[in-house]
N, C-alpha and C positions, 0 to 999 in steps of 0.2 A: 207352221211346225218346224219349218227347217230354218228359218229364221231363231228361233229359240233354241233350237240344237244347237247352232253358229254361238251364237250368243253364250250358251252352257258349256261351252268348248272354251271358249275365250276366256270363260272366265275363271275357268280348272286351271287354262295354262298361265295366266295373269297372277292365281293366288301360289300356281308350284315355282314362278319365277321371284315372287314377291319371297317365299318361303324361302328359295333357293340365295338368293338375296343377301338372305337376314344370315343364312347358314354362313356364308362365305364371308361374311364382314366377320363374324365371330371367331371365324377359324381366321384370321389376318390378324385379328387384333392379339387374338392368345397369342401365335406365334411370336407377334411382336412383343408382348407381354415374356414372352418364354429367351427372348433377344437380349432386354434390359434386364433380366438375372443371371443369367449365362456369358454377358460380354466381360465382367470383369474378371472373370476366371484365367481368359487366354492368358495374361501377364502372371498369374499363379502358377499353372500347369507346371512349367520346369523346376518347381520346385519340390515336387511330389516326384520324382525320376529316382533311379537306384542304378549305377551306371558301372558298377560295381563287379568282372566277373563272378568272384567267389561269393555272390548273395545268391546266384543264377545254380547256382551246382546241387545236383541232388544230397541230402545226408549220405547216402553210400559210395560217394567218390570217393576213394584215397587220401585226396589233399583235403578234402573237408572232415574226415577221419584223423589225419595226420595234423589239422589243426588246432581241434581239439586238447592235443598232449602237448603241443609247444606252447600252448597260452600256458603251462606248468611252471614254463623255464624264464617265463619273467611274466609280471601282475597283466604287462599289456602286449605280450609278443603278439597276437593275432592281430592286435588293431596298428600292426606297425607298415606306416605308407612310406618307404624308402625313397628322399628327394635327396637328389645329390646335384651341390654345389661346383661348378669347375669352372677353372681357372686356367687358360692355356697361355704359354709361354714362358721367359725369361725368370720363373717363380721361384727353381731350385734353393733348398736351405745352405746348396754348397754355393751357388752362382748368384743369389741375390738375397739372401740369409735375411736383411730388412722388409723388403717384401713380404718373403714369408712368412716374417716374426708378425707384420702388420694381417695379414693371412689368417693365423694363427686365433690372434685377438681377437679381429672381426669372428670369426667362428663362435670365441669362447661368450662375445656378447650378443650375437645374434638375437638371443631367446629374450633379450630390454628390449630389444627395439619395440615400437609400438605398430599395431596395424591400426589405421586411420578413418576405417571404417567400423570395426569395433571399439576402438579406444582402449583395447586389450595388450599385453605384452607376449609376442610370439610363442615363447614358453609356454604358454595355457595350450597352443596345438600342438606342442611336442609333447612325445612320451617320456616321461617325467625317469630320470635320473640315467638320460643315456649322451654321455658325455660328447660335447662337439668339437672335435679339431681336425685340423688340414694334413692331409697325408699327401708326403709327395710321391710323383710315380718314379717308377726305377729307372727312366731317362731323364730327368731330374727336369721336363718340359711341360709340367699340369701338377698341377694339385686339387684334392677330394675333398671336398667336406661332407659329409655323409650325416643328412638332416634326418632323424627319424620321427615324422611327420606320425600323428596318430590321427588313423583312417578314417574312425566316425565322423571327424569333421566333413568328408565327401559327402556326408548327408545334410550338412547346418545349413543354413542361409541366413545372410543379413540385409535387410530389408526387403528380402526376398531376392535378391540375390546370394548363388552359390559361394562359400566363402573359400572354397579351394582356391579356386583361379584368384581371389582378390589375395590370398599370402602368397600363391607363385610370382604374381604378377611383383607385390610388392619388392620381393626378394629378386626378382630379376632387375629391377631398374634399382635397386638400393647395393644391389654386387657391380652392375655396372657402373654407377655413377661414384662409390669406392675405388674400384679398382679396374674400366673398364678405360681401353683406350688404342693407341697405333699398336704397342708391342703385347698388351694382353688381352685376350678375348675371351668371354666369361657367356656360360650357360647354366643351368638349371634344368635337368634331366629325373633320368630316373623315373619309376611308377607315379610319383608325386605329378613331376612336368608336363607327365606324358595324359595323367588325368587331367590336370589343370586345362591341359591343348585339347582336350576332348570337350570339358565342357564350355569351351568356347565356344569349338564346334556348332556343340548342340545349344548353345543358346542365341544363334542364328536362325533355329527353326521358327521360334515366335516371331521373328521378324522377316527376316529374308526372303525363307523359304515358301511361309504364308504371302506375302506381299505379291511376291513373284508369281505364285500359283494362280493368285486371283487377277494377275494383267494378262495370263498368257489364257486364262479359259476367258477372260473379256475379249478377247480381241478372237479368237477364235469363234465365238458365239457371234461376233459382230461381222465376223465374214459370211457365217454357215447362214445367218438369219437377212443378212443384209437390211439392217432396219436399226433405227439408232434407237428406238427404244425396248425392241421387244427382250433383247441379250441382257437388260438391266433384272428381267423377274426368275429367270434360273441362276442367274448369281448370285442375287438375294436370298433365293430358296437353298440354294448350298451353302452359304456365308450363315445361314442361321442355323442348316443340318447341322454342320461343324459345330458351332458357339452351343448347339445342346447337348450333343456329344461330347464335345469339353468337358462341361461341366460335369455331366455324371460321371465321366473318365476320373477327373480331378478327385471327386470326394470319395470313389469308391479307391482311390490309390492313397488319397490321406489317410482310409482308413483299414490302409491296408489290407482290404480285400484282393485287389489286383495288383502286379508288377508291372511299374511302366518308367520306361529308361526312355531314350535320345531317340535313340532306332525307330521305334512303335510310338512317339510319338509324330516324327515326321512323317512312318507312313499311313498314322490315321490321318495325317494333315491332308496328303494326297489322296487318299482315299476315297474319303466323304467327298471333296470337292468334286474328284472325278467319278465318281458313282451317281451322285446327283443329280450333275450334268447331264450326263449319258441316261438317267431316268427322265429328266424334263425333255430332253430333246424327241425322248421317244412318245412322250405325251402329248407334245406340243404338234409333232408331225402328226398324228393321228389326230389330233382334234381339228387342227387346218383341215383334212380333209374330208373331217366331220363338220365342217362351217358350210363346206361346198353345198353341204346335204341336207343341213339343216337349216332355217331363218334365227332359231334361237339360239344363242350361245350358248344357255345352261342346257337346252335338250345335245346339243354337240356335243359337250363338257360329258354328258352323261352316257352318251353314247362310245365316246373315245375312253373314259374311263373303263368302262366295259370292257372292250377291245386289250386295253394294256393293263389291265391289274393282274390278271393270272401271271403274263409273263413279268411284269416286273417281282413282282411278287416270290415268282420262282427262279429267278434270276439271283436276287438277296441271299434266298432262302438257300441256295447253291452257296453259294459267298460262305455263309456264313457256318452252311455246316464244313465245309472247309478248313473252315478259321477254327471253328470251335474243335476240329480233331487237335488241334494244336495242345490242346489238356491234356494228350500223352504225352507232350516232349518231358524230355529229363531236365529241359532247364524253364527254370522259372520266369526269364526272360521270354524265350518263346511261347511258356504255356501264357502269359501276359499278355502277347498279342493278342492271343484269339478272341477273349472278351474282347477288349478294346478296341478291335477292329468289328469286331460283330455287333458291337454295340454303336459303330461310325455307319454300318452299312444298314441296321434297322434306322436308325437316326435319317440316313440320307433317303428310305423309302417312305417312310413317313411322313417328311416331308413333301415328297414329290405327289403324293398320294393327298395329300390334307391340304399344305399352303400354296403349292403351284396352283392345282387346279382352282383355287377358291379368287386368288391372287389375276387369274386368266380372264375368269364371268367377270369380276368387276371392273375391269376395264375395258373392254370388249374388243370385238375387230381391229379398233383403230392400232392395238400396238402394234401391228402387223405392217402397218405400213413402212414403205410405198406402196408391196403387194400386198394388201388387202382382198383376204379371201371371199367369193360374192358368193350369194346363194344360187344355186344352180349355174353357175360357170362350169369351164371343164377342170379337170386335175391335172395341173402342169406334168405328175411325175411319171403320169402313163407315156411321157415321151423322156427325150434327152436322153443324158448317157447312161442312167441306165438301163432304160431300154433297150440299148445297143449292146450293152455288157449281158441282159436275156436271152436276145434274138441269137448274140453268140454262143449262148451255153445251150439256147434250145438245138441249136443247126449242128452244133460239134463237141457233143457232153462226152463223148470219148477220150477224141482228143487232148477238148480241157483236162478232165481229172486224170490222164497217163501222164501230162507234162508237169501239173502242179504236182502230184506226188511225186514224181521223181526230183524236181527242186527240190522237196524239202526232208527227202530219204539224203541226196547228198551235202544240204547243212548238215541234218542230224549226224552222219558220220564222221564229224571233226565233233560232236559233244563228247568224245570219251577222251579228246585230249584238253579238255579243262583240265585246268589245276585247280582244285577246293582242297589241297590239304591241310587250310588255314591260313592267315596272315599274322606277319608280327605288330604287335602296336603301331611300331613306326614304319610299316607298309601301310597301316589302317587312312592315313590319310594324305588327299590327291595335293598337297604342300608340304611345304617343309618346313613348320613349324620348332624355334626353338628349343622343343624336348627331342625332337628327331634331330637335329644337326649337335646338338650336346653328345649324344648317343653315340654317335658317328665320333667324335673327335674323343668319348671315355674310352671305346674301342684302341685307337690309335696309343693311348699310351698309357690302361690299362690294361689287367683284364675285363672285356666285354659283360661280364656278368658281375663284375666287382657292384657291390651296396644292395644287388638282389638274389642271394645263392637261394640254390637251392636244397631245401628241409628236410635233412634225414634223419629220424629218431629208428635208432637201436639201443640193443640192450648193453648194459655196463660190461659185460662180463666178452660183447662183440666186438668192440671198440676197435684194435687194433684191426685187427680181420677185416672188419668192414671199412675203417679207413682204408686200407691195402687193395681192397677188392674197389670201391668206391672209385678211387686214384687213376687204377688201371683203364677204366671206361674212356672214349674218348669223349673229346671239346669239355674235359674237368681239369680247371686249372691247378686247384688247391681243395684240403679239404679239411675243415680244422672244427675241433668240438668248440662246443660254447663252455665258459667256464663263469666261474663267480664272476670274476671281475668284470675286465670291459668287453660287455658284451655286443653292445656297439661296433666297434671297433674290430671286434671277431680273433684281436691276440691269443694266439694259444699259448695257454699255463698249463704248468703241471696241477694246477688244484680244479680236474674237469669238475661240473654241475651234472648233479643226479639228483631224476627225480622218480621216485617210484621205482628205481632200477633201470629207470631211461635214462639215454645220452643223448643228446641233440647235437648232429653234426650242419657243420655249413661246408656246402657243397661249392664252391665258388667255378662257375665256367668260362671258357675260354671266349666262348660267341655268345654276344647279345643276350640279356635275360630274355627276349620275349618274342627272338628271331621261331623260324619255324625250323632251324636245327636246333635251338635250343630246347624246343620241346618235344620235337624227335632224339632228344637223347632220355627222355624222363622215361622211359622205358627201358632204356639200358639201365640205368644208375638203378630202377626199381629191380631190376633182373640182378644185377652184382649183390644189392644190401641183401634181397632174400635169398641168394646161393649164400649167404652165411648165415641167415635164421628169417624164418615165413613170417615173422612176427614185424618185420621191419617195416616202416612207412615213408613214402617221401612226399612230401610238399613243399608248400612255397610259390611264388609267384608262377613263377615258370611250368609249375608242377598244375596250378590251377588251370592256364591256361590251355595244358596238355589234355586234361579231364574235359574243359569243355569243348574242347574240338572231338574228342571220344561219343562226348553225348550227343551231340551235332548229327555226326555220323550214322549210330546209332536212332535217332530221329527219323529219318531219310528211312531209313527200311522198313520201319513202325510204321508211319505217319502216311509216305506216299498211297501205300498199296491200300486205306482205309478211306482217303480223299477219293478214289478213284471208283471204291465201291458204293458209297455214298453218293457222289455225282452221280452214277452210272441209276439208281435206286430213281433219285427227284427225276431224273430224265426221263426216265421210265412209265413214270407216273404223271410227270405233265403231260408227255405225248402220249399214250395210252398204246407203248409200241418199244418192244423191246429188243428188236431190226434199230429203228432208229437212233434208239441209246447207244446201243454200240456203235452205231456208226459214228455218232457225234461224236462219243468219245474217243473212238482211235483216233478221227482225226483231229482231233486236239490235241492230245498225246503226240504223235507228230509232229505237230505245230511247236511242242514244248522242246521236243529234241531237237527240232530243227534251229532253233530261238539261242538251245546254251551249243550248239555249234560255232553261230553266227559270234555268241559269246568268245568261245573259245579264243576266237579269230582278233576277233576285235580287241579287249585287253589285251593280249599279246604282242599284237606287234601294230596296233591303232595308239591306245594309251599307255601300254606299255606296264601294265600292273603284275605284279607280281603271282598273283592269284586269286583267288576268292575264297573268303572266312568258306567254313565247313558246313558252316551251315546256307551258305546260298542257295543252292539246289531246293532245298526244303521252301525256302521262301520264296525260292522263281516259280516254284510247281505250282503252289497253293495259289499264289495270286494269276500267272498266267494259266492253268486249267481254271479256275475255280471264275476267274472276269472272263477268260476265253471263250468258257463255253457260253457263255450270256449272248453273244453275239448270234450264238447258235440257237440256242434259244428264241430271241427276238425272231430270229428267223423263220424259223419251223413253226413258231405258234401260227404266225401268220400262213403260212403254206396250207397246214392243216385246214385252218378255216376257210381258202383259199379250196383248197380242194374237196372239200365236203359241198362246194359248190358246183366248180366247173373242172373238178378230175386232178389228180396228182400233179400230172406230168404239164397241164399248163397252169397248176396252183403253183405250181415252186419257179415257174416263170415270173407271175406277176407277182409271188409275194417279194420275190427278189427284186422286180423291179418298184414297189412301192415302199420296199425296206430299205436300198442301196444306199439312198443319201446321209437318210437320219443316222443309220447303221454305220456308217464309215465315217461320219462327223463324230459320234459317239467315241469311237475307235479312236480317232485323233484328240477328239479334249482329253480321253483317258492317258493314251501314251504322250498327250504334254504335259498333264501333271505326272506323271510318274519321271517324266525326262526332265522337268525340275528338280528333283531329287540331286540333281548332277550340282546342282549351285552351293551345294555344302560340303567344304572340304574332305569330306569320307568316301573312300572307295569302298563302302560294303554299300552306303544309299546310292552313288553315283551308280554301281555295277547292278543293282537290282534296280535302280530307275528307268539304265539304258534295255537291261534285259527285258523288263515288263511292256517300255513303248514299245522298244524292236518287234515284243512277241505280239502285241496289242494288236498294230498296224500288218504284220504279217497275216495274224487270225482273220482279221478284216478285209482287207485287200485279197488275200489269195485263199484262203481256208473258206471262208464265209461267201464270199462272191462268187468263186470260181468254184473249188474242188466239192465242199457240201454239192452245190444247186444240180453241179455234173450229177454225182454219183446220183442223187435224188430224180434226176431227171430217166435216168437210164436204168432205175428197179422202178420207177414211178408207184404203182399200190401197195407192191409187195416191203415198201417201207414202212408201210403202218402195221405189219404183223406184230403179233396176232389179234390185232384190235378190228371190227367189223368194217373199219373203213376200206383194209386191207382186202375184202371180199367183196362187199359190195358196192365199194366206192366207184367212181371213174378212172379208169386211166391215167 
């Protein structure tokens, strides 16, 4: 009888492994099937981007109001992309009158030349009847040409590349090799140069930034795992989260459902990869220690699944509502990310969840080698360090949590001296790209805002007045109406342009169009036009960019205090303990202000940056509370389960010391790929790169290991209020 019991056993578990088997090939093969549709997308992606501030602005900003009425005052005034040509040196029409005649020409043919990649004549991207010639400056040492670039083209591509940068590019090496040399030095500036530098930029993420992400989480895997094969099936498992995420990122932005620019694409790049990872790892550690226990790989498999799908699961599902508050921001950009990051972080659970584990059974034990986990051996993790980082929180949880909190009370007191009042373009990035050194030397020997004034429509009857008041404002250098003629050129005539009983003035200022005093002044200038009629409006480049640091701002007071109630909710509800939720979250919170301290410190007087766009804050918060707390989580589920066994106060021992490794390997593959971010010439990626690992490895290292386990160790039951474990649990 018991022989046939053995026998009826064997051969349940022989058909649930054969079953299990079939499931797991299926789920490998789709995946791979779901790889060879999705890999040709990644070389598509950058061309779906909109990089554009003024697409980002709500209809009820000012400048996008004010836009409106200047498209009146010529067929294509809004779509005009101000790229200006300059020439420095010996050019004067008094001191070298050949040159400049030669100057001159080149300008007036510019719009024949052909670009080589269309087969098109320049003219087709300019705005059709706005005249081109060389203006010298009143040191008679530079001359302008002031290209008026029309802007849709930021959106074309030619063979799938962006065709902005293929006409700056052009035109930089065709002004150079005209007229570049010892005595003249020639740039290409302006809103044009300074996009064309942009999307350079960002067309390093498809390559660089990916490339790079996938050797720094290989070699990381290959230290954490010590095994030359096993680091190859979570990189795989991420490398394909990504490529499905791509793809639906891609068609849902071709089809203009979502907004997705440079920014949100590199950091879904980093994203998924590091979300991934940091789910395999935590799967993988628990199924090793499910091998110990079991002889079957797939009963392991299904035991470890068990253990880790709540918190992965709630982990995401934090992420993501996070992300998805981002459908309040005022800008279009931001509200972009939050799908597109929500849909990188379902992607990268899904995976972890379906093709890691499926990808695990079929290969068995052996990719684990050299340590090969045996059945009924002992668990290496109940020793080593950290065990020794336990025995210290269990012997002196006082001490720990009074020392970590005060670390990270005195970061957090240098985070009010961040500067986020915004950046100018050419702060925007960690080089100095020829649109940024052009910039620097128009300065020098024009005015700084010369070819981008700023857009003020008043009424006919205010003209005067408002020039007069307009004037008085400071860093305005000049201020002249638009009139029939060259409008271009911004000569003022007596035959001003009225339309509708508007007047269109150009504002021209003294400092840089897209410095951060120049957009601190778009509030005086709007304060003078309407002390002489409420009706007035100001736009224009500088005026945009003033609007989106406004929304930015406003963002930040919306958005945080809703991330925080929502975290606080899922917490809530995985732990069944609303003691714990708060505690997690202060000290995450915490964590957060300690991190833009640390910030503060660092660009400043480390790199040297000027500041951080407006909207930083917003994007340090959401990713560092929102991945932060996950560590937290990974934590405490185990604790919980931990102490419904053998009591609180030694469940938060051992689940610390059974989580330590995985949990702080997780912590590091995360803040390496985010500390990637640094490899692309932009200081908003580089500055949120460094902010997220800084705060990453902080959360991990001292929030997670140390301060949690303390404080949990010394309320030990009374942390599961008011759930029953809280009552009747152990100690």
């Amino acid at each position: 009888m018991s022989n046939e019991m053995n026998t009826s056993t064997l051969a349940h578990r022989t058909g649930r492994a054969r079953k299990g088997l079939w499931i797991a090939i299926v789920v490998v093969f789709g995946w791979m099937a779901i790889g060879g549709i999705s890999g040709p997308v990644f070389s598509k992606i950058s061309t779906v981007q909109e990089n554009d501030n003024s697409a980002f602005l709500p209809e009820s900003a000012e400048s996008t109001i004010a836009s409106k009425i200047t498209v009146k005052f010529s067929n294509q005034s809004s779509d005009l992309l101000p790229t200006l040509l300059l020439a420095v040196g010996n050019v004067s029409p008094e001191s070298n009158p050949q040159l400049f005649a030669k100057l001159n020409s080149y300008a007036g043919a510019l719009g024949a030349q052909i670009l080589p990649e269309s087969k098109k004549p320049l003219r087709e991207y300019f705005i059709a009847g706005a005249p081109l010639q060389a203006i010298p400056s009143a040191d008679g040492k530079a001359v302008l040409i002031n290209v008026q670039l029309n802007s849709k083209i930021a959106g074309e591509n030619i063979d799938e590349e962006p065709i902005l940068p293929l006409i700056i590019d052009f035109i930089r090496e065709d002004l150079e090799e005209n007229f570049g040399g010892d005595s003249i030095e020639t740039h290409v500036t302006g809103p044009g140069g300074i996009f064309a530098d942009l999307f350079g930029a960002f067309g390093s993420i498809d390559t660089r930034l990916l490339s790079t992400t996938l050797i720094v989480v290989a070699i990381i895997l290959i230290i954490v795992y010590r095994s030359p094969f096993l680091w190859t099936i979570p990189l795989f498992t991420a490398a394909l989260a990504l490529a499905f995420a791509t793809m639906i990122v891609y068609y849902l932005a071709k089809a203009d459902i979502i907004d997705l620019n440079g920014q949100t694409q590199g950091i879904l790049d980093v994203l998924v990869l590091g979300a991934a990872t940091d789910y395999a790892l935590l799967l993988i550690s628990r199924y090793r220690e499910e091998l110990h226990l079991h002889q079957s790989c797939f009963t392991a498999m299904r035991v470890a699944l068990r253990g880790v799908v709540e918190p992965i699961l709630a982990s995401g599902s934090t992420v993501i509502a996070g992300l998805m508050v981002l459908l309040l921001s005022d800008l279009s950009s931001n509200r972009g990310l939050g799908p597109v990051g929500s849909i990188g972080i379902a992607c990268a659970m899904f995976a972890a969840l379906t093709l890691l584990p499926a990808a695990l059974v079929l290969v068995g034990r052996w990719v684990f080698w050299p340590k090969k986990p045996k059945f009924d051996s002992e668990d290496e993790k109940l020793s080593g360090l950290w065990s020794k980082v336990g025995n210290l929180v269990d012997r002196k949880p006082k001490p720990v949590w009074i020392s970590t909190a005060i670390l990270l009370v005195i970061f957090a007191g240098f985070s009010f001296t961040l500067k986020s009042d915004g950046l100018a373009q050419t702060d925007a990035f960690t080089t100095r790209p020829d649109s940024v050194i052009g910039l620097e030397k128009l300065g020098e020997h024009f005015p700084s805002g010369e070819g981008t004034p700023v857009e003020v429509v008043v009424k006919e009857s205010d003209l005067q007045r408002s020039i007069s008041a307009i004037s008085q404002v400071k860093n305005v250098a000049s201020v002249v109406p638009v009139t029939n003629f060259d409008v271009a050129t911004m000569t003022p005539t007596k035959d001003v342009k009225v339309v509708d009983g508007n007047v269109l003035l150009y504002a021209t200022l003294s400092v840089a169009a897209d410095s951060t005093e120049a957009k601190n002044t778009i509030p005086l200038i709007r304060e003078a036009a309407k002390s002489i009629n409420s009706t007035s409006l100001v736009g224009g480049q500088t005026a945009i960019g003033y609007d989106v640091d406004q929304s930015s701002k406003r963002d930040n007071r919306v958005i945080i205090p809703i991330v925080l109630l929502l975290i606080a909710l899922i917490l809530g509800l995985l732990l069944r303990s609303i003691f714990a939720a708060a505690l997690l979250l202060v000290t995450v919170v915490l964590s957060f202000f300690a991190t833009l301290g640390v910030c503060a410190l660092v660009f400043e007087y480390v790199f040297g940056f000027e500041g951080t766009d407006a909207s930083f804050p917003l994007f340090a918060f959401v990713f560092l509370v929102a991945l932060g707390i996950d560590y937290n989580i990974f934590l405490m589920t185990r604790v919980r389960e931990e102490a419904q066994k053998i009591g609180t106060k030694a469940g938060v021992i051992r689940g610390l010391t059974v989580t330590g490794g995985v949990i702080t390997s997780a912590g590091i593959v995360l803040a390496a790929t985010f500390g990637v971010l640094g490899v692309l010439p932009l200081v908003f990626l580089a500055e949120l790169g460094f902010a997220v690992a800084f705060g990453v490895l902080l959360d991990t290292i001292v929030v997670r290991s140390l301060l949690v386990p303390a404080l949990v160790r010394i309320f030990g039951k009374k942390i599961w209020w008011p759930s029953k474990l809280s009552k009747v649990g152990i100690d």
